[in-house]
BAKOL-184938 format. One record per atom (N, C-alpha, C): residue number from 1; residue in three letters; atom name; x, y, z. Coordinates in nm, 4 decimals, padded with zeros to 6 digits, always signed. Atoms other than C-alpha are relative to their C-alpha. Example, Ala and Ser with C-alpha at 12.3 -4.5 7.8 and 13.67 -1.06 7.14 Angstrom:
2
<resi 1; resn ALA; name N; px +00.0890; py -00.1190; pz +00.0000>
<resi 1; resn ALA; name CA; px +01.2300; py -00.4500; pz +00.7800>
<resi 1; resn ALA; name C; px +00.0900; py +00.1200; pz +00.0000>
<resi 2; resn SER; name N; px -00.0820; py -00.1190; pz -00.0060>
<resi 2; resn SER; name CA; px +01.3670; py -00.1060; pz +00.7140>
<resi 2; resn SER; name C; px -00.0770; py +00.1090; pz +00.0730>
END
This chain:
91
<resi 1; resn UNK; name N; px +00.1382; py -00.0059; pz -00.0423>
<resi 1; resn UNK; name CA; px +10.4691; py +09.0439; pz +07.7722>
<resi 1; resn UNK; name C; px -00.0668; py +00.1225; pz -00.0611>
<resi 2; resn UNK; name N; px +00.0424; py -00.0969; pz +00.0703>
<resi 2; resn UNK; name CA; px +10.2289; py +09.2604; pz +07.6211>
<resi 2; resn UNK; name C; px -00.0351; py +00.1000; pz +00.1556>
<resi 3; resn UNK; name N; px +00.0369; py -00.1078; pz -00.0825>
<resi 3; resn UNK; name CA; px +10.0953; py +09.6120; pz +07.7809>
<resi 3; resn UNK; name C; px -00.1362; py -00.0551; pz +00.0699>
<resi 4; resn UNK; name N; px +00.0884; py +00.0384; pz -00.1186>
<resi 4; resn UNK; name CA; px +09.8044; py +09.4455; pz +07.9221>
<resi 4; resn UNK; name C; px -00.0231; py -00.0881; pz +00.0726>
<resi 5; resn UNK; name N; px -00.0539; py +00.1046; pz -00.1373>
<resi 5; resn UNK; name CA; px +09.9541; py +09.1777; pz +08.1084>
<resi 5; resn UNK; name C; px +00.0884; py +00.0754; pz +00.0571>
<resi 6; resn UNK; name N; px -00.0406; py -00.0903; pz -00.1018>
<resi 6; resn UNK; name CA; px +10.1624; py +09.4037; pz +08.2562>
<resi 6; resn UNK; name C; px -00.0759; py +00.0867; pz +00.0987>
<resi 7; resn UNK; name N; px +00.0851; py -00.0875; pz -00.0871>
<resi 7; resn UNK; name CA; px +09.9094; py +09.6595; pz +08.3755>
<resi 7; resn UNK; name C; px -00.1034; py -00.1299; pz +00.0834>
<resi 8; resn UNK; name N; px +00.1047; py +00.1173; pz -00.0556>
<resi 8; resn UNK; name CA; px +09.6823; py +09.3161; pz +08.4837>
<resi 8; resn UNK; name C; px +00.1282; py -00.0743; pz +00.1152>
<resi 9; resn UNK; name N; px -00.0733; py +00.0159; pz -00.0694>
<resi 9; resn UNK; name CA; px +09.9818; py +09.2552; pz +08.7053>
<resi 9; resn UNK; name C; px +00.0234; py +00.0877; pz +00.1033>
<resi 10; resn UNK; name N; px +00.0089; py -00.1363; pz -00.1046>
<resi 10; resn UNK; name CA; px +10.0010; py +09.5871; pz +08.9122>
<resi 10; resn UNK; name C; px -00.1506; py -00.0553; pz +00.0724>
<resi 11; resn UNK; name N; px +00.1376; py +00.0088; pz -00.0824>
<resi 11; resn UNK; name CA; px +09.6196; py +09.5109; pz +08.9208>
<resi 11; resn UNK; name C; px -00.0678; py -00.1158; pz +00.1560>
<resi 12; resn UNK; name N; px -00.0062; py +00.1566; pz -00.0733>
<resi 12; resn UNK; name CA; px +09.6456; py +09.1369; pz +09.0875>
<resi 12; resn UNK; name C; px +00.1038; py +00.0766; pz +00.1232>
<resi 13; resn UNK; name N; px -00.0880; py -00.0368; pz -00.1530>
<resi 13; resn UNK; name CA; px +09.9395; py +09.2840; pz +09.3343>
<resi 13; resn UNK; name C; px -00.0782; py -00.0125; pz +00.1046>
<resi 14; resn UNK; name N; px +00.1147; py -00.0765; pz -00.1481>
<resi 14; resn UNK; name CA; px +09.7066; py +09.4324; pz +09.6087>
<resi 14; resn UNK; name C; px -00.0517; py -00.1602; pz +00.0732>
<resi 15; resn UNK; name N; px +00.0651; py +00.1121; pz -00.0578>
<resi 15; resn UNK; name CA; px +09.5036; py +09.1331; pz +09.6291>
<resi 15; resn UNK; name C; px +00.0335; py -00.1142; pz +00.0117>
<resi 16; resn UNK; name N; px -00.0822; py +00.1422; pz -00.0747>
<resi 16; resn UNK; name CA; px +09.7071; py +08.8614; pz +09.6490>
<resi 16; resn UNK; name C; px +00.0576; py +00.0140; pz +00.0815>
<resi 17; resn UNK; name N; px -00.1117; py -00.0161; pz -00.0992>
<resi 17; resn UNK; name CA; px +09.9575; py +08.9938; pz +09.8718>
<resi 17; resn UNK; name C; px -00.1458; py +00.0055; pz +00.1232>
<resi 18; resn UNK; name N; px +00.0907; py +00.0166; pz -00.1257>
<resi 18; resn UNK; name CA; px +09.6117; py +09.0370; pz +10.1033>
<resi 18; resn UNK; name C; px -00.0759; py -00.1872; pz +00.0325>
<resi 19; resn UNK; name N; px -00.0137; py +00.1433; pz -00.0157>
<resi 19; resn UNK; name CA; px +09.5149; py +08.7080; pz +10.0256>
<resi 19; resn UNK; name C; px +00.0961; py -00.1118; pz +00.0549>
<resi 20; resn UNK; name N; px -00.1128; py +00.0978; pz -00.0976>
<resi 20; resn UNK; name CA; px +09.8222; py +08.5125; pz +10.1398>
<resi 20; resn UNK; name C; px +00.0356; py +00.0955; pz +00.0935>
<resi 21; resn UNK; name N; px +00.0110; py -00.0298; pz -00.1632>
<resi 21; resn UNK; name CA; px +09.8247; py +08.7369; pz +10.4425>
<resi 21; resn UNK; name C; px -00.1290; py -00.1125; pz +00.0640>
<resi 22; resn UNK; name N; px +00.1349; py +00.0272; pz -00.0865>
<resi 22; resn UNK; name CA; px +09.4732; py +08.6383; pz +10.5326>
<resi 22; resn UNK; name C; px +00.0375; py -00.1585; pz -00.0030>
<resi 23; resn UNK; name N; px -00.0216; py +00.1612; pz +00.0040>
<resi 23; resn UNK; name CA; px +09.5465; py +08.2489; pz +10.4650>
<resi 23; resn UNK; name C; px +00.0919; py -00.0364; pz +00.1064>
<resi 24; resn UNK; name N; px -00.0594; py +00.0151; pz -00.1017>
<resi 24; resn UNK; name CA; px +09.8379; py +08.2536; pz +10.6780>
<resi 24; resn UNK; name C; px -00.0645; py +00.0491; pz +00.1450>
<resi 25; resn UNK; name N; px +00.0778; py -00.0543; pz -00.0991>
<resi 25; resn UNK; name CA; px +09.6348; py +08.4636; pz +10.9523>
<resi 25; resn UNK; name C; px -00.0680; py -00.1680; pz +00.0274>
<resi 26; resn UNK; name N; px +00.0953; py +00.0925; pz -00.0254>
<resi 26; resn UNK; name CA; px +09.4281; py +08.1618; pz +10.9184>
<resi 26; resn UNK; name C; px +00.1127; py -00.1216; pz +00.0943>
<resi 27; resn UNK; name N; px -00.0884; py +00.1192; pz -00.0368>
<resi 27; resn UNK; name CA; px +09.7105; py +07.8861; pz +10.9509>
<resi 27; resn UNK; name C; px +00.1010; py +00.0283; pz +00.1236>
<resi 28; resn UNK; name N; px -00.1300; py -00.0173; pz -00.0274>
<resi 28; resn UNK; name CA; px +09.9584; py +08.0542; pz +11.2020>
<resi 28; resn UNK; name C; px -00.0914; py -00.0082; pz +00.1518>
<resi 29; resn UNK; name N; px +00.1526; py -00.0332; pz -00.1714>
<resi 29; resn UNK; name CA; px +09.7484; py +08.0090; pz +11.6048>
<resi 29; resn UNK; name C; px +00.1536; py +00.0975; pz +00.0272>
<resi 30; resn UNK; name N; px -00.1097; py -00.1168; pz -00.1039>
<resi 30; resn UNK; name CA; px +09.8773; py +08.3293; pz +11.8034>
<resi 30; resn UNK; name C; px -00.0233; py +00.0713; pz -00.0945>
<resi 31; resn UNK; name N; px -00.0200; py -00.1219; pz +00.0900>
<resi 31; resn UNK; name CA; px +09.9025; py +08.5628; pz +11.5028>
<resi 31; resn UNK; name C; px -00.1168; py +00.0939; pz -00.0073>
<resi 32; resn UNK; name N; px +00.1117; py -00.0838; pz +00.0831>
<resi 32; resn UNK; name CA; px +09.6411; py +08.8569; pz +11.4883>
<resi 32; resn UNK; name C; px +00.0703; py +00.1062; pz -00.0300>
<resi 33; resn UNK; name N; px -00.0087; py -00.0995; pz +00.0927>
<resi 33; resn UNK; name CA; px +09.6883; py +09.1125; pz +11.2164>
<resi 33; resn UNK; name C; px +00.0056; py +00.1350; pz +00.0731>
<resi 34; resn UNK; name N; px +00.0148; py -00.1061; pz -00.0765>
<resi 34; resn UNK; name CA; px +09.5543; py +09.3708; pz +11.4608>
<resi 34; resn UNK; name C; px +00.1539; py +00.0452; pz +00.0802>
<resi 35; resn UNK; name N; px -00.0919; py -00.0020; pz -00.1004>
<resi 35; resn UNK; name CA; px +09.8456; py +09.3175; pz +11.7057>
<resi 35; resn UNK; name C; px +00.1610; py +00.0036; pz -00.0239>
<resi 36; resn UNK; name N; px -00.1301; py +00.0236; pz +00.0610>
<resi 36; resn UNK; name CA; px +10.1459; py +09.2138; pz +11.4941>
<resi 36; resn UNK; name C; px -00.0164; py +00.0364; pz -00.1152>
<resi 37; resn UNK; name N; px -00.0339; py -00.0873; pz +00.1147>
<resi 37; resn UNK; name CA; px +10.3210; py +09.3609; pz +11.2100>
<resi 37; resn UNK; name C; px +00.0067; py -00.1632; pz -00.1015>
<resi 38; resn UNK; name N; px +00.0468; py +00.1326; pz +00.1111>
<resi 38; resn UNK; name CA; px +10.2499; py +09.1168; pz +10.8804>
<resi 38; resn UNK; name C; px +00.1527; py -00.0002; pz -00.0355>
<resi 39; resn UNK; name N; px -00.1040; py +00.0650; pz +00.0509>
<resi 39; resn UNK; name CA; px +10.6377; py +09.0813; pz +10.8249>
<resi 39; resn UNK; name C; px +00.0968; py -00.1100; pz +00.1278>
<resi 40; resn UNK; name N; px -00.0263; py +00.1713; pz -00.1169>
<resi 40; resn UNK; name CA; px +10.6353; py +08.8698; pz +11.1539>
<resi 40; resn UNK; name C; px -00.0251; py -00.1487; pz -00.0782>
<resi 41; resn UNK; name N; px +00.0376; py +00.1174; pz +00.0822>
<resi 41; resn UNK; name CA; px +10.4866; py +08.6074; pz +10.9546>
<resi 41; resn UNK; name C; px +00.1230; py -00.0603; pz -00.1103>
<resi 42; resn UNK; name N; px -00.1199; py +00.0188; pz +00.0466>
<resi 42; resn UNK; name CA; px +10.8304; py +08.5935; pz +10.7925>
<resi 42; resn UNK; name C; px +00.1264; py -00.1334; pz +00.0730>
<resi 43; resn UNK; name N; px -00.0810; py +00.0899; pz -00.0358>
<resi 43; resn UNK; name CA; px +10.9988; py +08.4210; pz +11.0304>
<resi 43; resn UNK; name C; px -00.0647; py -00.1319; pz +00.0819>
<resi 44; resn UNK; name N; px +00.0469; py +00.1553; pz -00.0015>
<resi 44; resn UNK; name CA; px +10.9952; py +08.0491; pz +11.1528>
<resi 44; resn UNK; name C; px +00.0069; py -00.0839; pz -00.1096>
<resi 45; resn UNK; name N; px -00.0047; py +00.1134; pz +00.0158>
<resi 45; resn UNK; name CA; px +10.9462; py +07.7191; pz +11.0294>
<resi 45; resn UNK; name C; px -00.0404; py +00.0702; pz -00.1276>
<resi 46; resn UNK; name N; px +00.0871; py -00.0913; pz +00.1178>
<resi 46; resn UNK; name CA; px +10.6785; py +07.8979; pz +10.7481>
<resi 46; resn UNK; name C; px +00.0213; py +00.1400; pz -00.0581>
<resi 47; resn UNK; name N; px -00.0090; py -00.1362; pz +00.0365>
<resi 47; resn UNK; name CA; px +10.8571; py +08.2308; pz +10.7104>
<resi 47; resn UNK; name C; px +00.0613; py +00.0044; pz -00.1652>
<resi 48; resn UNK; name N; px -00.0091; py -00.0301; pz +00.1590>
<resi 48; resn UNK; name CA; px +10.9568; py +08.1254; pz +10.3646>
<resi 48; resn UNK; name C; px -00.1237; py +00.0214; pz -00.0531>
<resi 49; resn UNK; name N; px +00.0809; py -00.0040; pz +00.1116>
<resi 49; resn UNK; name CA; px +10.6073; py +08.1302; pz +10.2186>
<resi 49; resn UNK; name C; px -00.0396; py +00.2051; pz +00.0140>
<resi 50; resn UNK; name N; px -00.0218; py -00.1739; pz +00.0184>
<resi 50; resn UNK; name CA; px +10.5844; py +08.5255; pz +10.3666>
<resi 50; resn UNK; name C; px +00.1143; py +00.0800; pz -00.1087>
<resi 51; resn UNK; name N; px -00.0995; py -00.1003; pz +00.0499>
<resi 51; resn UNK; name CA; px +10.9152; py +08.6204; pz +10.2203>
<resi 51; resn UNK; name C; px -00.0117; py -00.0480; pz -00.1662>
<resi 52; resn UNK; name N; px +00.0397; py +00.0239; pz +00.1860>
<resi 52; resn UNK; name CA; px +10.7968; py +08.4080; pz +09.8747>
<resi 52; resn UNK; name C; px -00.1263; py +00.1466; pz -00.0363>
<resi 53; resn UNK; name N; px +00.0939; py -00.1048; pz +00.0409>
<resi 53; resn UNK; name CA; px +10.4858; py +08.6697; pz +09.9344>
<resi 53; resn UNK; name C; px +00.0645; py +00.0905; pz -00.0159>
<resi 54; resn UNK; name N; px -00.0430; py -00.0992; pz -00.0069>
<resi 54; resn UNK; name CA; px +10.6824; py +08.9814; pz +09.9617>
<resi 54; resn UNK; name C; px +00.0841; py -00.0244; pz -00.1494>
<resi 55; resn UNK; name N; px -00.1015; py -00.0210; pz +00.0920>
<resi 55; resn UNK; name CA; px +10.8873; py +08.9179; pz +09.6684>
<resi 55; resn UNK; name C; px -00.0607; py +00.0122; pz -00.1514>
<resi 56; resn UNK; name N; px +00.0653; py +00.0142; pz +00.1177>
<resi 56; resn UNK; name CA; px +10.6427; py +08.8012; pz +09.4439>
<resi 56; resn UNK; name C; px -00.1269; py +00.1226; pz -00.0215>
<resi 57; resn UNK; name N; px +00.0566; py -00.1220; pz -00.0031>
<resi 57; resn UNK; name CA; px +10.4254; py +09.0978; pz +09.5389>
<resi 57; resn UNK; name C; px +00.0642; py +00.1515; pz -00.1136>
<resi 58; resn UNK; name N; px -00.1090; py -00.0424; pz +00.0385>
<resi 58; resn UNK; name CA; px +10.7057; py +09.2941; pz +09.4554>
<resi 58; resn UNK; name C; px +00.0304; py +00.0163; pz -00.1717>
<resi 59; resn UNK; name N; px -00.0208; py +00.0422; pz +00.1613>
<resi 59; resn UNK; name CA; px +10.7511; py +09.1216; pz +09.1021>
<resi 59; resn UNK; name C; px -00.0787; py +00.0839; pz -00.0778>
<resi 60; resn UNK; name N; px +00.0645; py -00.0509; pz +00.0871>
<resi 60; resn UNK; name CA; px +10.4226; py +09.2073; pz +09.0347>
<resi 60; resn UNK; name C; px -00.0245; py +00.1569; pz -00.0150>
<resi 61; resn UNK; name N; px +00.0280; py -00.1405; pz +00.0384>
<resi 61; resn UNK; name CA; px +10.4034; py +09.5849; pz +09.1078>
<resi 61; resn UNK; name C; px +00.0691; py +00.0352; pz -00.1154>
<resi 62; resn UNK; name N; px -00.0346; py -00.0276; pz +00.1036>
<resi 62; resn UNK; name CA; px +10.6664; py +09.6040; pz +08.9228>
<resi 62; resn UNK; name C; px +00.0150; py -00.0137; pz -00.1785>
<resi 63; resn UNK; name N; px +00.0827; py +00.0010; pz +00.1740>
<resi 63; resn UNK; name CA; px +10.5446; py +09.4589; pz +08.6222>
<resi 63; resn UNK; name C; px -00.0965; py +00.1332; pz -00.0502>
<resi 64; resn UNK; name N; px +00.1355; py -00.1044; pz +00.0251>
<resi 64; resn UNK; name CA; px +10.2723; py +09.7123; pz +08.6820>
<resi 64; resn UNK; name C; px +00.0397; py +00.1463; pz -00.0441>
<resi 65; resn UNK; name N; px -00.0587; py -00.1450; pz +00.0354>
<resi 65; resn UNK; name CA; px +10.4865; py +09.9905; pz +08.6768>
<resi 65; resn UNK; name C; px +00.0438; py -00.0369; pz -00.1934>
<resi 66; resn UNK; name N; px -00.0376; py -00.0322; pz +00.1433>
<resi 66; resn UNK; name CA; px +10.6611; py +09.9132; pz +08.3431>
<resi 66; resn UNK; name C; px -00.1362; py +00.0093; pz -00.0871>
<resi 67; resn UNK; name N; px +00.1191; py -00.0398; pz +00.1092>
<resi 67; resn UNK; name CA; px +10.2934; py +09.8448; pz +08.1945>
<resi 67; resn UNK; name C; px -00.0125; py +00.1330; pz +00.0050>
<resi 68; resn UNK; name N; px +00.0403; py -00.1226; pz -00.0442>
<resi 68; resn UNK; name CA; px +10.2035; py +10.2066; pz +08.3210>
<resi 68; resn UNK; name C; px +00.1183; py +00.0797; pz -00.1001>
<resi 69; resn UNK; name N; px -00.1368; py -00.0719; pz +00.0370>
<resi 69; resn UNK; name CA; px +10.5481; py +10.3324; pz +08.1660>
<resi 69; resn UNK; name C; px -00.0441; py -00.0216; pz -00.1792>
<resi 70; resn UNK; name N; px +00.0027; py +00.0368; pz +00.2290>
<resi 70; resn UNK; name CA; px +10.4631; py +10.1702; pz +07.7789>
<resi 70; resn UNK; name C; px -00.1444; py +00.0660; pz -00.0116>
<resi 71; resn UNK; name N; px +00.0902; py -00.0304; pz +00.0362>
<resi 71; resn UNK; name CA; px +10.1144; py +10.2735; pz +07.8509>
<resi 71; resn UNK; name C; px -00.0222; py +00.1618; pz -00.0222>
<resi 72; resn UNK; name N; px +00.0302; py -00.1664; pz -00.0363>
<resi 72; resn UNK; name CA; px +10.1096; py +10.6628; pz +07.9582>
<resi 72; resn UNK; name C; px +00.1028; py +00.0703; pz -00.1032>
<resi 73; resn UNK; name N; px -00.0949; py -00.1101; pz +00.1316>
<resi 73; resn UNK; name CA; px +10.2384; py +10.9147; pz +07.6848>
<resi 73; resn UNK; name C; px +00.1086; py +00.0790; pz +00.1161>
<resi 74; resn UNK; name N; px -00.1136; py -00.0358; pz -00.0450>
<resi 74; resn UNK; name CA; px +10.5365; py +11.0558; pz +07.7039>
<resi 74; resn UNK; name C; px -00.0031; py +00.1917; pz +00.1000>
<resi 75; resn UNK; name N; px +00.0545; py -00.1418; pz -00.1025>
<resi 75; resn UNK; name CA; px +10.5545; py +11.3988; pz +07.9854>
<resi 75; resn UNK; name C; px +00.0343; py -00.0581; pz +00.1138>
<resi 76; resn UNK; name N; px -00.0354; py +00.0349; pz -00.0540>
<resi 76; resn UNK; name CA; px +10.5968; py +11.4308; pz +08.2818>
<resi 76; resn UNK; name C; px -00.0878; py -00.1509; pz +00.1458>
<resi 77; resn UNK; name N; px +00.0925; py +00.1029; pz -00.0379>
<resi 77; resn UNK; name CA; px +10.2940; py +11.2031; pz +08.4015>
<resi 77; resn UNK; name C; px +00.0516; py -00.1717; pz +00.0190>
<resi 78; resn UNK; name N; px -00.0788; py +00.1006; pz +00.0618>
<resi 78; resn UNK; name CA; px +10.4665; py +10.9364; pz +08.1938>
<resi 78; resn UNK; name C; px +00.0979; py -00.0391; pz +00.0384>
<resi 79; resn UNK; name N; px -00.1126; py -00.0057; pz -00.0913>
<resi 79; resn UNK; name CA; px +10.8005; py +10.9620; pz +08.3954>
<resi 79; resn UNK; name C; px -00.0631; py -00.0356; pz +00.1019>
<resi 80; resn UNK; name N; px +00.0280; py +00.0303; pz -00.1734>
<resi 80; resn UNK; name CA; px +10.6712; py +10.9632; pz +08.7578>
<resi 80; resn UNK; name C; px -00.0466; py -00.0605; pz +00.0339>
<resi 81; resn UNK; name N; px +00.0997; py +00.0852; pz -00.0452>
<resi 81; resn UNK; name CA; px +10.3967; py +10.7823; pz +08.7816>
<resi 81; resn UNK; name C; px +00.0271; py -00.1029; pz +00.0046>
<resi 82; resn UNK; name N; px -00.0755; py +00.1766; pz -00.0120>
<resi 82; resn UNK; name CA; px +10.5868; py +10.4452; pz +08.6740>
<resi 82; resn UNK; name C; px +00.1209; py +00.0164; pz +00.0913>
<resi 83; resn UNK; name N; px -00.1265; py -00.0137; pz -00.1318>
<resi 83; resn UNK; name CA; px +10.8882; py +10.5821; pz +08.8576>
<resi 83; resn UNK; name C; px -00.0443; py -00.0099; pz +00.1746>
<resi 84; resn UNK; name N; px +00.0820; py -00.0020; pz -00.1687>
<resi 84; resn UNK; name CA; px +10.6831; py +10.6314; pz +09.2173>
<resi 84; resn UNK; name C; px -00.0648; py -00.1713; pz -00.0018>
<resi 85; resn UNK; name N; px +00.0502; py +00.1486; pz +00.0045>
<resi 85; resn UNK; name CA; px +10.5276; py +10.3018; pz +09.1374>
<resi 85; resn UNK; name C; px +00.0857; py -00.1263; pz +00.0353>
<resi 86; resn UNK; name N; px -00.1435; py +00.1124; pz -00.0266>
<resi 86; resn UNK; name CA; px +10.8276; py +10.0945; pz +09.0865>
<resi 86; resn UNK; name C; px +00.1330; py +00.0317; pz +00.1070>
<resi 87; resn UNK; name N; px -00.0600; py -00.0251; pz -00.0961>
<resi 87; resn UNK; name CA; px +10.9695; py +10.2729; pz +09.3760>
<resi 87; resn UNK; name C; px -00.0700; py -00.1018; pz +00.1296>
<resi 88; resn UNK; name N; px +00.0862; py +00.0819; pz -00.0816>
<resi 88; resn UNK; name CA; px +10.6824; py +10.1045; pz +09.5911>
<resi 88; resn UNK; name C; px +00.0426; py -00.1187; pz -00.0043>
<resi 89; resn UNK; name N; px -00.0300; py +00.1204; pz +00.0983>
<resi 89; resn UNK; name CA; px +10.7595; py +09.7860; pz +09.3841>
<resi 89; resn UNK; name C; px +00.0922; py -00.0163; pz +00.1440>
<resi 90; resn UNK; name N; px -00.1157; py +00.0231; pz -00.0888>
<resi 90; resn UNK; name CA; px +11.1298; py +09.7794; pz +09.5962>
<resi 90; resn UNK; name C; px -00.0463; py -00.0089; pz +00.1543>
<resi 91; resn UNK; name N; px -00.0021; py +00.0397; pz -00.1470>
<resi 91; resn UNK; name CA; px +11.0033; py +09.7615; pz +09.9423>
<resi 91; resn UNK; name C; px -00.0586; py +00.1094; pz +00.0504>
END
């Protein structure tokens, strides 16, 4: 993949992973966001399409990080910043 499908992958993270929260919010009666922790939505009948979100979330930070890693010159900027990133990435 090139460097700016990678970094366009970090970028998409955020908002999809809020997006298939909010959809499920929609589909799940009983669930508010306010009240319960969003990795409730994990379990049950439907807790695969949460744990497909979390993973694929996941995927994409870490795409985002390596873009960030080919993109940022070398230093110590260049080190951490994809390293802290793709730490997030893991969970």
């Amino acid at each position: 993949m090139s460097t700016r499908a990678l970094l366009r992958c970090g970028v998409v993270a955020g908002p999809f992973f809020i997006l298939a929260v909010l959809v499920q919010d929609y589909t799940r009666p009983g669930f508010d966001p306010r009240r319960h922790a969003l990795s409730l939505l994990s379990l049950g009948d439907l807790g695969w399409i949460q744990i497909a979100t979390f993973v694929t979330t996941g995927l994409l930070y870490a795409a985002g990080a390596l873009g960030l890693r080919r993109a940022l010159r070398p230093g110590p900027a260049g080190t951490w910043g994809p390293c802290s990133s793709a730490a997030s990435a893991s969970g």
